[in-house]
C-alpha positions as a Markdown table, in Angstrom:
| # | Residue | x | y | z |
|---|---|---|---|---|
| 1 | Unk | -52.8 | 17.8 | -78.4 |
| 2 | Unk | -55.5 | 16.7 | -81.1 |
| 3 | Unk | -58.3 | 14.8 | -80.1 |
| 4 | Unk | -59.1 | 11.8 | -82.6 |
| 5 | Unk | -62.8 | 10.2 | -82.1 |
| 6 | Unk | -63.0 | 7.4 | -84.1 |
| 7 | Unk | -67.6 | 7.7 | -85.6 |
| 8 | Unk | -69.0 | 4.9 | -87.2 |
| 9 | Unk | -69.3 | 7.4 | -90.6 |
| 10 | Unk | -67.9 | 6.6 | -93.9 |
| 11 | Unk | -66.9 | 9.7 | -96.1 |
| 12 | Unk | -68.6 | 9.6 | -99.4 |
| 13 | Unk | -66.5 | 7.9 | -102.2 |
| 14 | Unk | -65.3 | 9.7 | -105.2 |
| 15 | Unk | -66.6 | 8.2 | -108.4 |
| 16 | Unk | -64.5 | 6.2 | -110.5 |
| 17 | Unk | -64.0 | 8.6 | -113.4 |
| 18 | Unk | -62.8 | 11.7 | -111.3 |
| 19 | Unk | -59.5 | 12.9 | -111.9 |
| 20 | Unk | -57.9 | 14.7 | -109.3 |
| 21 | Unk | -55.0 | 16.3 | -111.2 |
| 22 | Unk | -57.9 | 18.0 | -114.4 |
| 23 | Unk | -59.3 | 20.1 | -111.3 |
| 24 | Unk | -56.0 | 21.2 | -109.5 |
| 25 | Unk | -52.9 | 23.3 | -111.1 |
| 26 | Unk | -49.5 | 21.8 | -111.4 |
| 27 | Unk | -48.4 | 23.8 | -108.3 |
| 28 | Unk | -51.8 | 22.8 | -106.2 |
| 29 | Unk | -51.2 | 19.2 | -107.0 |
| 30 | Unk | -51.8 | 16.7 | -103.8 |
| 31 | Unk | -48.4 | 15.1 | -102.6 |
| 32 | Unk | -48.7 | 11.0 | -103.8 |
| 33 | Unk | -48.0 | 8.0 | -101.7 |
| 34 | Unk | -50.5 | 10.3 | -99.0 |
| 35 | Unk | -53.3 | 9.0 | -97.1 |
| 36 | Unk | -56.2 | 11.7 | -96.4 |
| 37 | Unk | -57.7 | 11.6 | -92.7 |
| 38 | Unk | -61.5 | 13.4 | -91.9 |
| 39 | Unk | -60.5 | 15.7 | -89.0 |
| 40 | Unk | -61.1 | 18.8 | -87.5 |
| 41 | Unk | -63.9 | 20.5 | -85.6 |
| 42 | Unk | -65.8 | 21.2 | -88.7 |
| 43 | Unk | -66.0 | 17.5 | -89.3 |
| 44 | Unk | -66.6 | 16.3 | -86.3 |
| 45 | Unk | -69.9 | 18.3 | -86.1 |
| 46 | Unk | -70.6 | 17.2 | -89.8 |
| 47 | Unk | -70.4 | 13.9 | -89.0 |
| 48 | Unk | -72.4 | 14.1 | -85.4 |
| 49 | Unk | -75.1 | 16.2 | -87.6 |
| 50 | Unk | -75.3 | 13.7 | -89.8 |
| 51 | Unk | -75.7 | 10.4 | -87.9 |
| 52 | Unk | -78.0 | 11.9 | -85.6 |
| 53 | Unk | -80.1 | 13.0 | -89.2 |
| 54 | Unk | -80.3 | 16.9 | -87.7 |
| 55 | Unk | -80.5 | 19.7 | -89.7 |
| 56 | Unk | -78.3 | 23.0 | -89.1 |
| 57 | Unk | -81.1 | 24.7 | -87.1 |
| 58 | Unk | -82.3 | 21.6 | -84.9 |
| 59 | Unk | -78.6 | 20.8 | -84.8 |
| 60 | Unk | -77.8 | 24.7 | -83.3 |
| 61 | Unk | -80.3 | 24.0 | -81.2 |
| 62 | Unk | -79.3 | 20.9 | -79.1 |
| 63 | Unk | -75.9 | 22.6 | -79.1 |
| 64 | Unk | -77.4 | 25.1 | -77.2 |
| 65 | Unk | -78.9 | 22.8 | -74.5 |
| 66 | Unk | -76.0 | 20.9 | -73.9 |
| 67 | Unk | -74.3 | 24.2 | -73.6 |
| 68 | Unk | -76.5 | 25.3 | -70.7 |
| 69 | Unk | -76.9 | 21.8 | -68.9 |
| 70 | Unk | -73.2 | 21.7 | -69.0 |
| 71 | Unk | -72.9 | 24.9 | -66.9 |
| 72 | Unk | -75.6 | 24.2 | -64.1 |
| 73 | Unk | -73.7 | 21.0 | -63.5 |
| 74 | Unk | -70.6 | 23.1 | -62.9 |
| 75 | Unk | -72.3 | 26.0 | -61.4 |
| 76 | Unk | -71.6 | 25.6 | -57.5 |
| 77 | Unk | -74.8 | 26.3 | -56.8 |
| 78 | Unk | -75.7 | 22.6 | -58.3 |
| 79 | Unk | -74.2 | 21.4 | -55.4 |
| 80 | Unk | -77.6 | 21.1 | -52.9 |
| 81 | Unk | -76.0 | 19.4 | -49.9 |
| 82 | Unk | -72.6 | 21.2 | -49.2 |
| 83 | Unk | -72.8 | 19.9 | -45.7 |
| 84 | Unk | -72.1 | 23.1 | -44.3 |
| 85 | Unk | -69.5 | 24.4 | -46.1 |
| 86 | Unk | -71.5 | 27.3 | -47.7 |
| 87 | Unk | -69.7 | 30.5 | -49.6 |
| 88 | Unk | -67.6 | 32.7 | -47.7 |
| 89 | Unk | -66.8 | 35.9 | -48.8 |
| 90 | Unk | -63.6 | 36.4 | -50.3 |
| 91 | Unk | -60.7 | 38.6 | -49.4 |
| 92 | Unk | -59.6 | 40.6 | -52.6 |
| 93 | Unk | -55.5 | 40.0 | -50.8 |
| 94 | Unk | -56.4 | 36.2 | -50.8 |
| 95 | Unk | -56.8 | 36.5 | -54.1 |
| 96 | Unk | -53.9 | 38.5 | -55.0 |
| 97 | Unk | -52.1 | 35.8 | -53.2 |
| 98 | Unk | -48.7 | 34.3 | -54.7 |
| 99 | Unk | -48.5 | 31.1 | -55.0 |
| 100 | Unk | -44.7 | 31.0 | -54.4 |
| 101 | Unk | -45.1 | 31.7 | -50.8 |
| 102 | Unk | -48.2 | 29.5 | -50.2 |
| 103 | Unk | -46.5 | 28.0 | -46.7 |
| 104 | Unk | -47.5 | 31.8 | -45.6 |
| 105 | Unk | -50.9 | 31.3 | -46.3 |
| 106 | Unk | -54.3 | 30.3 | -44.5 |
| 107 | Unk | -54.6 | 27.2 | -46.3 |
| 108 | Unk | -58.8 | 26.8 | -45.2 |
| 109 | Unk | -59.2 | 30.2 | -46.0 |
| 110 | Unk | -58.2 | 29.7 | -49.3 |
| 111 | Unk | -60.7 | 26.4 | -49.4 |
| 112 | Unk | -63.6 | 29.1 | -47.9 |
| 113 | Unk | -63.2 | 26.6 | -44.5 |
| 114 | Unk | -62.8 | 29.5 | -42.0 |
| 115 | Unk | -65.4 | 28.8 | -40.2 |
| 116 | Unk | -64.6 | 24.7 | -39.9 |
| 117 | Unk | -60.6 | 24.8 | -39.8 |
| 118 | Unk | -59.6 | 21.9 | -38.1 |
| 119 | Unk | -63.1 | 21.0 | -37.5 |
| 120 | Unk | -63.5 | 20.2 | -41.6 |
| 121 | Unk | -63.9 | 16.6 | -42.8 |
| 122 | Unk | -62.3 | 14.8 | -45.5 |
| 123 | Unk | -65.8 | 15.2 | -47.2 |
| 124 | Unk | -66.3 | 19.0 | -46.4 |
| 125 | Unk | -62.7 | 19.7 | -48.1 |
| 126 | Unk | -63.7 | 17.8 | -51.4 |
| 127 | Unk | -66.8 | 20.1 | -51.5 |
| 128 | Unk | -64.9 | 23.1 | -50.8 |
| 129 | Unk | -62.0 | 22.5 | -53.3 |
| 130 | Unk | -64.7 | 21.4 | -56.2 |
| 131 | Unk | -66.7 | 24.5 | -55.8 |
| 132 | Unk | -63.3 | 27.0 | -55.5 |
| 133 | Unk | -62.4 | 25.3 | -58.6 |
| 134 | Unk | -65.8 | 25.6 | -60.4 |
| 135 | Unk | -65.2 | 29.2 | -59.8 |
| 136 | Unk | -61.5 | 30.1 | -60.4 |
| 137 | Unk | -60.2 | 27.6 | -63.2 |
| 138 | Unk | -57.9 | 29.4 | -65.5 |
| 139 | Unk | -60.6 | 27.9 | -68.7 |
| 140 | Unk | -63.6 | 29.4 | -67.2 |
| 141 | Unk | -61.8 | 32.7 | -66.7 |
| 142 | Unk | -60.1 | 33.0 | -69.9 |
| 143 | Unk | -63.8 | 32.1 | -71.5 |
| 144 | Unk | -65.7 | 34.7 | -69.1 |
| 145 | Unk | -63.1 | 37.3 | -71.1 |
| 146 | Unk | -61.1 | 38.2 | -67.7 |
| 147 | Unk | -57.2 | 37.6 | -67.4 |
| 148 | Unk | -56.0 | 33.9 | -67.7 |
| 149 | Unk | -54.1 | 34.2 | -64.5 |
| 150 | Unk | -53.9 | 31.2 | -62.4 |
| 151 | Unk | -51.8 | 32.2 | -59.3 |
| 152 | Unk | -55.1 | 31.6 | -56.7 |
| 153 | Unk | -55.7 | 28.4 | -58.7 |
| 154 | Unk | -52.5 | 27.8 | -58.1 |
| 155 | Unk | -53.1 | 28.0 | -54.5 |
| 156 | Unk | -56.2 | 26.2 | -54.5 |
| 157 | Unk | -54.6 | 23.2 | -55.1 |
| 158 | Unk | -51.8 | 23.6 | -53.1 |
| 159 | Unk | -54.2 | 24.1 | -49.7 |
| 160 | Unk | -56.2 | 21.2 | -51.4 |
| 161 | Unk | -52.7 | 19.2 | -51.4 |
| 162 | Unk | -51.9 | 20.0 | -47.7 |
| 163 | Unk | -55.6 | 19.6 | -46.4 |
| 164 | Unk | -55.9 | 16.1 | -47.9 |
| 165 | Unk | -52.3 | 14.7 | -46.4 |
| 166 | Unk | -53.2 | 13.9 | -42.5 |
| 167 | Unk | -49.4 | 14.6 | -41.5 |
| 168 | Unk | -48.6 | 17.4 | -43.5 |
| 169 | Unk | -52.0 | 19.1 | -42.5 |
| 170 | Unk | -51.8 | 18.5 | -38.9 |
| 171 | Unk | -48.4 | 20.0 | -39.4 |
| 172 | Unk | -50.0 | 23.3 | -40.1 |
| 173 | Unk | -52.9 | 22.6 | -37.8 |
| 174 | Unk | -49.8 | 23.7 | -35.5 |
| 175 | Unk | -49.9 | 27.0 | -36.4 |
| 176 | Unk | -52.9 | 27.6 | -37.7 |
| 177 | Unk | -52.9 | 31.7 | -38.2 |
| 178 | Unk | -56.2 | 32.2 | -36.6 |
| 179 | Unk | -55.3 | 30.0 | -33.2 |
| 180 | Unk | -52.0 | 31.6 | -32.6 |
| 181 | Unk | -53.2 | 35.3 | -33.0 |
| 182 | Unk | -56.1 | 33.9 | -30.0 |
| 183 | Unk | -53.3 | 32.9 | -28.0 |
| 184 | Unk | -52.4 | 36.4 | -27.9 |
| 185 | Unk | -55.9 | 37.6 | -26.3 |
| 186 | Unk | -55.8 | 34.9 | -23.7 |
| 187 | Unk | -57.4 | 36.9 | -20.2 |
| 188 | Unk | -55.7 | 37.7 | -17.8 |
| 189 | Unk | -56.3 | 37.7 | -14.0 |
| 190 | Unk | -57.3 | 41.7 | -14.0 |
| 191 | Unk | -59.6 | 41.3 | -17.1 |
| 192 | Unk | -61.2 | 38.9 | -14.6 |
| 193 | Unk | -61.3 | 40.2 | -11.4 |
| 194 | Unk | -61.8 | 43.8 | -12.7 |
| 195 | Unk | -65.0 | 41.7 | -14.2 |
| 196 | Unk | -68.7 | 43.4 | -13.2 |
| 197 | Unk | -69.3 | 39.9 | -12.8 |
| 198 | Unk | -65.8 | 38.0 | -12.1 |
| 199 | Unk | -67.6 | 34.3 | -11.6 |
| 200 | Unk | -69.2 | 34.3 | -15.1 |
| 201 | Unk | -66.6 | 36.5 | -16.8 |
| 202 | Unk | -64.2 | 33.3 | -16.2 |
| 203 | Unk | -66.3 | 30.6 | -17.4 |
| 204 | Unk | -66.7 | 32.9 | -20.4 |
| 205 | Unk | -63.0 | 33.6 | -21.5 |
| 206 | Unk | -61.7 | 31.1 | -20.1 |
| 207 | Unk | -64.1 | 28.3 | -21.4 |
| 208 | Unk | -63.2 | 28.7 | -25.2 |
| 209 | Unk | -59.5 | 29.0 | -24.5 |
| 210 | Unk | -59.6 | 24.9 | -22.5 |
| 211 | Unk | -61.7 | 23.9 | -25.7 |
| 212 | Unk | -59.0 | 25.6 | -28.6 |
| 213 | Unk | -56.2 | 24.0 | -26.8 |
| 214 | Unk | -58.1 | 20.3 | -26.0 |
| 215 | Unk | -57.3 | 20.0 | -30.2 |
| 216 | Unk | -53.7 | 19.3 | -29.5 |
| 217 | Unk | -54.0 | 16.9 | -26.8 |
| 218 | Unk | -52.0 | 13.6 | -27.7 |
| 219 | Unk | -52.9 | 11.8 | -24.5 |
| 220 | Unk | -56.1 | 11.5 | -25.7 |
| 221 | Unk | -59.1 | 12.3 | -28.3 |
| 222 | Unk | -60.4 | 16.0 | -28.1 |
| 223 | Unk | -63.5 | 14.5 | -26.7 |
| 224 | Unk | -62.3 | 12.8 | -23.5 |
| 225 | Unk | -60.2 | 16.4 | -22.4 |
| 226 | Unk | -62.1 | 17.4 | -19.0 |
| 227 | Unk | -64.0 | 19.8 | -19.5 |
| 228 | Unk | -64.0 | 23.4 | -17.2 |
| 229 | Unk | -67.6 | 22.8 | -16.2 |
| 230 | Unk | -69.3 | 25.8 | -14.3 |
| 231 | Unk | -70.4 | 27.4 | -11.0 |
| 232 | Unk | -71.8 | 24.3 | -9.2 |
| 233 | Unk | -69.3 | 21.4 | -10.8 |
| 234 | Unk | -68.2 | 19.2 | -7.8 |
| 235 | Unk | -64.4 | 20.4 | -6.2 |
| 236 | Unk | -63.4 | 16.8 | -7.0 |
| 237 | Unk | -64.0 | 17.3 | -11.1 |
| 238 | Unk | -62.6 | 20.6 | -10.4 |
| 239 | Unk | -59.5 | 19.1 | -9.3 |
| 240 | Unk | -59.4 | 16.4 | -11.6 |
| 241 | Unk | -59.6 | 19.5 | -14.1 |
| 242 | Unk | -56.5 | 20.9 | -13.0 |
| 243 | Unk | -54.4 | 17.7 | -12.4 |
| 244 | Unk | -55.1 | 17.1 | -15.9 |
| 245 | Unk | -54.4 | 20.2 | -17.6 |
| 246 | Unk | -50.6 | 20.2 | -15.6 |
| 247 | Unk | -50.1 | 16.7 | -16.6 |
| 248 | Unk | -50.8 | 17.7 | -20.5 |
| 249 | Unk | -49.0 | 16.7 | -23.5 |
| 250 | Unk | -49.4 | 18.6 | -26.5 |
| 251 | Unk | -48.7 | 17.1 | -30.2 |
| 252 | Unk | -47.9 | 20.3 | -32.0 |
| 253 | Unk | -44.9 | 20.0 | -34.0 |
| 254 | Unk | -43.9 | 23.3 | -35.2 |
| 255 | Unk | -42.6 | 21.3 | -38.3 |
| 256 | Unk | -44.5 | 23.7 | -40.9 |
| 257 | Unk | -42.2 | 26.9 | -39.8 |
| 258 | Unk | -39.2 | 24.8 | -40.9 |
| 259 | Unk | -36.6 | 26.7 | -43.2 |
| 260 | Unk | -36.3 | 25.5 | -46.7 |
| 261 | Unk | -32.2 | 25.2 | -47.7 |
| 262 | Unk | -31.3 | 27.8 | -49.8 |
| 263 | Unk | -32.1 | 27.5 | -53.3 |
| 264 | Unk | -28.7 | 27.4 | -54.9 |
| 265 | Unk | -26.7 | 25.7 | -52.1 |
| 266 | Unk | -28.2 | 22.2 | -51.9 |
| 267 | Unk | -25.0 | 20.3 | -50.7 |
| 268 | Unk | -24.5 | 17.9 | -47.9 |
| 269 | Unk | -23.5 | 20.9 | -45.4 |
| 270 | Unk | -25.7 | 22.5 | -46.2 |
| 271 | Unk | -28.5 | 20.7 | -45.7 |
| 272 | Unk | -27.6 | 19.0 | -42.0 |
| 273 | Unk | -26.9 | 22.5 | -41.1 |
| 274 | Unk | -30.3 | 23.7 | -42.1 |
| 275 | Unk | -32.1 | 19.8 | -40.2 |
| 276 | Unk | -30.0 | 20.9 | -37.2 |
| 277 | Unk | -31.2 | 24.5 | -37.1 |
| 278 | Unk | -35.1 | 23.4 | -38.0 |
| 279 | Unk | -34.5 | 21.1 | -35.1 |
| 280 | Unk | -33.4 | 23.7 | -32.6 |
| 281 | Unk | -35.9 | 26.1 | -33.9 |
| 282 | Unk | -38.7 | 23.3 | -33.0 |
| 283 | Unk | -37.7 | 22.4 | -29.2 |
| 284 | Unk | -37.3 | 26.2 | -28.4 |
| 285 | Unk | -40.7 | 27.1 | -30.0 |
| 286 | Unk | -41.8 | 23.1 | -28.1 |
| 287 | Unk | -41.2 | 24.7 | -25.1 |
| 288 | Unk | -42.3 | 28.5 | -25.3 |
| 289 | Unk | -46.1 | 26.8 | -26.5 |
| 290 | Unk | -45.7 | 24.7 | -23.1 |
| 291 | Unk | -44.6 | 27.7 | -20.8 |
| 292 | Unk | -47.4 | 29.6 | -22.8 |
| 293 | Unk | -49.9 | 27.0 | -22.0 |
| 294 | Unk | -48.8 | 26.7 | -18.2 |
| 295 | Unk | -48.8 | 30.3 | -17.4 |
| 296 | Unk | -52.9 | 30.2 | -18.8 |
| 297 | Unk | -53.2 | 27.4 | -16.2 |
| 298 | Unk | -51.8 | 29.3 | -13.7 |
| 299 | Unk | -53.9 | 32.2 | -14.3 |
| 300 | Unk | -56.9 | 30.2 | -14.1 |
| 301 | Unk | -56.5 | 28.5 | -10.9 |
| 302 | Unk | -55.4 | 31.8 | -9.4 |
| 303 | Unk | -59.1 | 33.7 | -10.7 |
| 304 | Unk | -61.2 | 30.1 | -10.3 |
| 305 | Unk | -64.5 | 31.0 | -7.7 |
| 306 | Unk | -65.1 | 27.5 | -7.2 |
| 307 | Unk | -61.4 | 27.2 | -5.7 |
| 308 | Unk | -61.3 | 30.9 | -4.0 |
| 309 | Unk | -64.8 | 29.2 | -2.3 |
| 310 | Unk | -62.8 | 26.1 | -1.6 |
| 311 | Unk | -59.9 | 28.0 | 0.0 |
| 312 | Unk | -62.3 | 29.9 | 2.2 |
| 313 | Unk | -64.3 | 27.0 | 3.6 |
| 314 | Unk | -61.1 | 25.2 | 4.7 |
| 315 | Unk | -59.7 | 28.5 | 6.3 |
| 316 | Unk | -63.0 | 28.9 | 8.6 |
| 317 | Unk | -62.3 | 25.2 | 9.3 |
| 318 | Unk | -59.1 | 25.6 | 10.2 |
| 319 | Unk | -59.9 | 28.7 | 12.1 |
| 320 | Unk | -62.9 | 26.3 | 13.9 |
| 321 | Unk | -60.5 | 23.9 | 14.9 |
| 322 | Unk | -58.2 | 26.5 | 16.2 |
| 323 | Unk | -60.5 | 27.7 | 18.7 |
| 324 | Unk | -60.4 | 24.5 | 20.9 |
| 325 | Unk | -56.6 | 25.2 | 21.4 |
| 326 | Unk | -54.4 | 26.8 | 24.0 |
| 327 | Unk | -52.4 | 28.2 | 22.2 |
| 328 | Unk | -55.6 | 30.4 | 21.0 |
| 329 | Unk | -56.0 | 33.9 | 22.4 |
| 330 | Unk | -59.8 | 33.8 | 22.7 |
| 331 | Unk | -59.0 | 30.3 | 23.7 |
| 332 | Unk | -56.8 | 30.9 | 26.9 |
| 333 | Unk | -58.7 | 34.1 | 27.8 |
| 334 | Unk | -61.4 | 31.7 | 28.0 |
| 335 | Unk | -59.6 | 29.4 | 30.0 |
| 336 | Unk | -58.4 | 32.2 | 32.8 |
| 337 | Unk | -62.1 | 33.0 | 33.6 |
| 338 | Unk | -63.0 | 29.1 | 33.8 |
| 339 | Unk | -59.8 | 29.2 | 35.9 |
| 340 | Unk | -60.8 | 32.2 | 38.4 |
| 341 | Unk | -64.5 | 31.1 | 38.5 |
| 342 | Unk | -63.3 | 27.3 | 39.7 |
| 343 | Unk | -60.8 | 29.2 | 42.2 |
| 344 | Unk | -63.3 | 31.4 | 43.6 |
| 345 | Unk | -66.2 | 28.7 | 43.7 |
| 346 | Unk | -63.4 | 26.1 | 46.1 |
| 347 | Unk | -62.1 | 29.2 | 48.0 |
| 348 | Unk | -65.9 | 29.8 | 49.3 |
| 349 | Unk | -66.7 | 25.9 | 49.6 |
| 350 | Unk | -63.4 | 25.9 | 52.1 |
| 351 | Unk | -64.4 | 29.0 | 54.0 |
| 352 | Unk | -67.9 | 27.2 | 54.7 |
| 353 | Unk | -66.3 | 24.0 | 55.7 |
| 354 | Unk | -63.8 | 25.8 | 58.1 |
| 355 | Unk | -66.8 | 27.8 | 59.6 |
| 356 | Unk | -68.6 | 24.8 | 59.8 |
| 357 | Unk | -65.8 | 22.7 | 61.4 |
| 358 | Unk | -65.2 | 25.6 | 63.9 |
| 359 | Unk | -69.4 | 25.9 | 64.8 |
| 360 | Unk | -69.0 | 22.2 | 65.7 |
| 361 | Unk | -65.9 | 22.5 | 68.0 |
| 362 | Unk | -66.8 | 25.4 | 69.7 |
| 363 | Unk | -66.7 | 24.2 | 73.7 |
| 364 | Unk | -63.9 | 22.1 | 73.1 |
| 365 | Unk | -61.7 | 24.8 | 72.0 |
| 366 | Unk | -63.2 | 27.5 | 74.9 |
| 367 | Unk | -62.0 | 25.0 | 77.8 |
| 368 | Unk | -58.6 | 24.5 | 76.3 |
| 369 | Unk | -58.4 | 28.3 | 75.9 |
| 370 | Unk | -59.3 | 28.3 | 79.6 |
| 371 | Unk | -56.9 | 26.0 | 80.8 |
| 372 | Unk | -53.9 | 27.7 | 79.1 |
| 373 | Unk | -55.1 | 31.0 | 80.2 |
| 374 | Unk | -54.5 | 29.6 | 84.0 |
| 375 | Unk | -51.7 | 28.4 | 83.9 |
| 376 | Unk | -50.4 | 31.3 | 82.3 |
| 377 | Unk | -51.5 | 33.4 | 85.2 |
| 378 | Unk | -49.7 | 30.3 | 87.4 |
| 379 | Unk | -46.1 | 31.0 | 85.2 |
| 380 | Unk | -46.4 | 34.7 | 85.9 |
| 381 | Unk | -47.3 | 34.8 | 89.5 |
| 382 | Unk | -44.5 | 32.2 | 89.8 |
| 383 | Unk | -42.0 | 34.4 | 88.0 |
| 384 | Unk | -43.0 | 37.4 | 90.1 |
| 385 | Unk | -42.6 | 35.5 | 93.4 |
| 386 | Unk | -39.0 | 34.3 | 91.8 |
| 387 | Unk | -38.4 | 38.0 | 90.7 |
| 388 | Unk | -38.7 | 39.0 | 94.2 |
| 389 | Unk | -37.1 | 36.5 | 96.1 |
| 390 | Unk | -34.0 | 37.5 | 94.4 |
| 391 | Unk | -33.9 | 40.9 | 94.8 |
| 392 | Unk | -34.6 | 40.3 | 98.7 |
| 393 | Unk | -31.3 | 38.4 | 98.8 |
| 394 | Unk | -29.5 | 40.2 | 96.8 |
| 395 | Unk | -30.4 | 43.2 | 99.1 |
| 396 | Unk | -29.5 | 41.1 | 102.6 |
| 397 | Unk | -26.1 | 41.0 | 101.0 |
């Protein structure tokens, strides 16, 4: 569309005597009832030349500045504080990218937010989109003399679009590409105990993994999430740690994988056939992330040194305990000798009080034995005498 700018410059008048129709042909001759309007590039700069009182050359000249002051302001280097968003290299299939499948696509890659993802600002994404469009509008290309394709500008503003909208973005935030391949190369208990140092191989693969998932905690701000702490962090805090981590709620939605109805069959069926699937397709991949995320807790309480240390102090306390009871092998063992040793200690203290007793009632006991040693002699002579009185009579018979 035309651009009309309206200059305060008034076309010199033609002088009363000139006759339009002695200067044309019959065939050339303006159309009456017309009104004449100064347009056109060509004006334009005649008119701007001539308020301003330039001449061609000084006016070619301050063309030429505004020219170049124009393109440091767009330059992206103009920008001096990018707030960390800096210039990262780009991926020659990035830019091949089509823009009719941009839900397949990192959208901070496009954006040069790699480095940042979910980490960027509202302010960092404004930088990043400004200089990406600096660098690939369709205008700048076409005037640089490449091809005026604008598929990755395309793109650009689609990533832009979904960066900007909190819901939609934290929507992809989900599944952000990057994340979910790490989920892949979470360690396992053999990375760690086959470790040449198992203690700080855990606190160094398992750290980063705590902090990537803290993002999608909906209990609570990323900031508040316990952190894993190290070697020396208190068994309570430890604890809390791990009550916190099985008690977690995630807010990922899945939402972003949803299926799109199929172009050419937008009816009523078919679209509360495709909600229904989308829905299904969201609690199964709900609860895969969650069994995901419990088997990495799992894996970390099982490799923990702080709770292996833990688990081996209360066992030698338990094993400390143990050894006051009966029931204890080394225990009753123990207890037999103390037994034997008691036994034999009163079996000697009653063999010195019966020798004693007996010291004291020696003469006592030697007249009694004296007295029944007579009158057995007395019962015997007595039985003889009997013995032979009988067989005296029994011979007079």
């Amino acid at each position: 569309m035309a651009t009309i700018i309206d200059l305060s410059f008034e076309a010199t008048t033609p002088s009363s005597s000139f006759d339009p129709s002695s200067s044309v042909s019959s065939i050339s001759r303006p159309l009456e009832g017309k009104t004449l309007i100064q347009a056109g590039p060509s004006y334009l700069a005649f008119a701007q030349r001539t308020l301003a009182q330039r001449s061609f050359e000084e006016d070619d000249k301050h063309r030429s500045e505004q020219q170049k002051g124009l393109e440091s302001e767009q330059s992206p280097d103009a920008i001096e504080d990018d707030l960390g968003v800096g210039d990262e290299p780009e991926d020659v299939q990035l830019l091949m990218s089509d823009p009719k499948r941009w839900k397949e696509l990192d959208q901070y890659a496009i954006l040069g937010l790699s480095h940042l993802r979910y980490k960027a600002n509202e302010e960092q994404i404004k930088i990043a989109h400004r200089k990406k469009v600096l660098k690939h509008h369709p205008d700048k290309k076409a005037n640089a003399g490449d091809s005026n394709d604008d598929a990755f500008f395309k793109c650009i503003q689609k990533a832009y679009e979904v960066l900007t909208h909190p819901e939609r973005r934290r929507q992809f935030d989900s599944i952000d590409p990057y994340y979910v391949s790490l989920e892949d190369e979470a360690p396992s208990a053999k990375d760690i105990e086959s470790a040449a140092d198992p203690e700080a191989a855990f606190f160094k693969e398992f750290g980063p993994v705590f902090e990537r998932e803290a993002h999608f905690c909906a209990s609570c701000p990323e900031e508040e999430v316990p952190k894993i702490g190290g070697p020396d962090t208190p068994f309570p805090e430890v604890e809390a740690f791990y009550n916190f981590w099985y008690n977690f709620e995630s807010w990922r939605t899945f939402e972003w994988l949803d299926k799109e109805v199929n172009e050419g069959s937008n009816t009523r069926e078919d679209r509360k056939y495709t909600e229904k699937k989308n829905k299904g397709d969201r609690l199964r991949r709900k609860k895969e992330d969650n069994a995901r995320l419990r088997t990495v807790i799992d894996t970390a309480l099982s490799v923990d040194p702080r709770i292996k240390k833990m688990k081996q102090r209360e066992k030698e306390e338990r094993e400390r305990k143990k050894q006051g009871k009966p029931g204890n092998a080394k225990a009753k063992e123990l207890e037999r000798l103390e037994n034997e040793r008691k036994a034999k200690e009163e079996e000697e203290r009653r063999k010195q009080e019966e020798a004693e007793k007996a010291a004291a009632a020696g003469p006592v006991m030697n007249a009694s034995a004296k007295k029944r040693e007579k009158k057995a002699k007395k019962a015997a002579e007595a039985a003889a005498a009997a013995a032979a009185a009988a067989a005296a009579a029994e011979g007079q018979a």
